[in-house]
N, C-alpha and C positions, 0 to 999 in steps of 0.2 A: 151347427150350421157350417155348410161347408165352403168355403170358399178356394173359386177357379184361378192361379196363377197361373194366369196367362205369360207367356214369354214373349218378348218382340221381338221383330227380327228389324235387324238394323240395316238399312241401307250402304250399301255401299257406292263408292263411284270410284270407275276405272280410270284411271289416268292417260293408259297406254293408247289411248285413241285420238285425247286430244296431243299431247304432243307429237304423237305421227303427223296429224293436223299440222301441227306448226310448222315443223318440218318440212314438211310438203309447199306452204308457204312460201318458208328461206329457200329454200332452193330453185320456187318458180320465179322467186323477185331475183336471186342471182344470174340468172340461167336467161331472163327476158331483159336485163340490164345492157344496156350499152355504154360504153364506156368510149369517153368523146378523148382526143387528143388532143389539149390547146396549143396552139402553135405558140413558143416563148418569142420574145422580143429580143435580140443581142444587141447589148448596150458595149460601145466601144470605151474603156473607161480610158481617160488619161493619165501619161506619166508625170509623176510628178519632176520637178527637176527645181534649177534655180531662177529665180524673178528674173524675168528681163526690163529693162525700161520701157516705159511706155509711152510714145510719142505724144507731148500733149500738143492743141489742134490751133490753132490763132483763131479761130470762129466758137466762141464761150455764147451761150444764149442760157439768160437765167430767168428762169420763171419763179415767181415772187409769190407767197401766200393769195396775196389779192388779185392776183391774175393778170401782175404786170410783169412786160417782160419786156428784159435790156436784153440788147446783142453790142457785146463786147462795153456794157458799161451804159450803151446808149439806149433810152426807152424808144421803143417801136408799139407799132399794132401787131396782131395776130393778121392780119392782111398785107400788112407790107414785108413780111417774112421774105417772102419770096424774092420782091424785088430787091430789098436792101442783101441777098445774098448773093447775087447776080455780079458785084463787085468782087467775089473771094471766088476762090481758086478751087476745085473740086476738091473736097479730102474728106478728111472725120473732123467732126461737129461734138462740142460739148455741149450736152443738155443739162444741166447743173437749174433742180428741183427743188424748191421748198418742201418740207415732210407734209405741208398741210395744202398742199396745189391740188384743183380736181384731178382722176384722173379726166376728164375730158378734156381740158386743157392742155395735159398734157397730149394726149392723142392729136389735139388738132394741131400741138406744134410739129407733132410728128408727120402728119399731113402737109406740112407745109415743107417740109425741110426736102421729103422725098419728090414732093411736086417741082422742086427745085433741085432737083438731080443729086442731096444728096442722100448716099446710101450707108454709110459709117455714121452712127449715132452712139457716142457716150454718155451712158445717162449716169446720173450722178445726184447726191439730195447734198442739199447744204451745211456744213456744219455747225452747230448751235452753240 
């Protein structure tokens, strides 16, 4: 009995087609890319040098954990800000914070201080 060996033939696969593929590809995504320019921001940085003093202000307003607040020691309202500064002289103002004050609180003293012309606010948190 005779038997037929047959031979296979084996397949191949070309490569050279698909990386031309790819190719072709990179080069269309480079070639159709645009390339944007972002405009930088220039930060003016400062020199450094030696401390100077720093004027402290006769007008201290302390805001208190619980949302009480003295001007120069004395308790006031949040509404009478304005009027009880009406006695002081235009300058800078120290805002001296409790760590645990809302900020909203804080905002609305600030609200008052500029309602009352003034424009120099030192803010400052308390020391514990």
């Amino acid at each position: 009995m005779k038997t037929k060996i047959t031979r296979r033939r084996h397949a191949s696969l070309s490569l050279v087609p698909l990386v031309d593929i790819v190719f072709q590809l990179i080069l269309f995504f480079i070639v159709s890319t645009t390339f944007a320019v972002i405009p930088a921001v220039t930060v003016a940085i400062p020199e450094s040098g030696t401390p100077e003093a720093v004027e402290v202000s006769d007008i201290i307003i302390e805001l208190a954990f619980d949302n009480t607040i003295l001007l120069n020691g004395k308790k006031i309202r949040l509404s009478n800000v304005g009027k009880a500064l009406e006695s002081f002289e235009l300058g800078p103002v120290t805002l001296v914070c409790d760590k645990d004050a809302t900020s909203d609180q804080i905002i609305r003293v600030f609200d008052e201080l500029r309602k009352a012309g003034f424009v120099q606010i030192d803010l400052r948190t308390l020391e514990q």
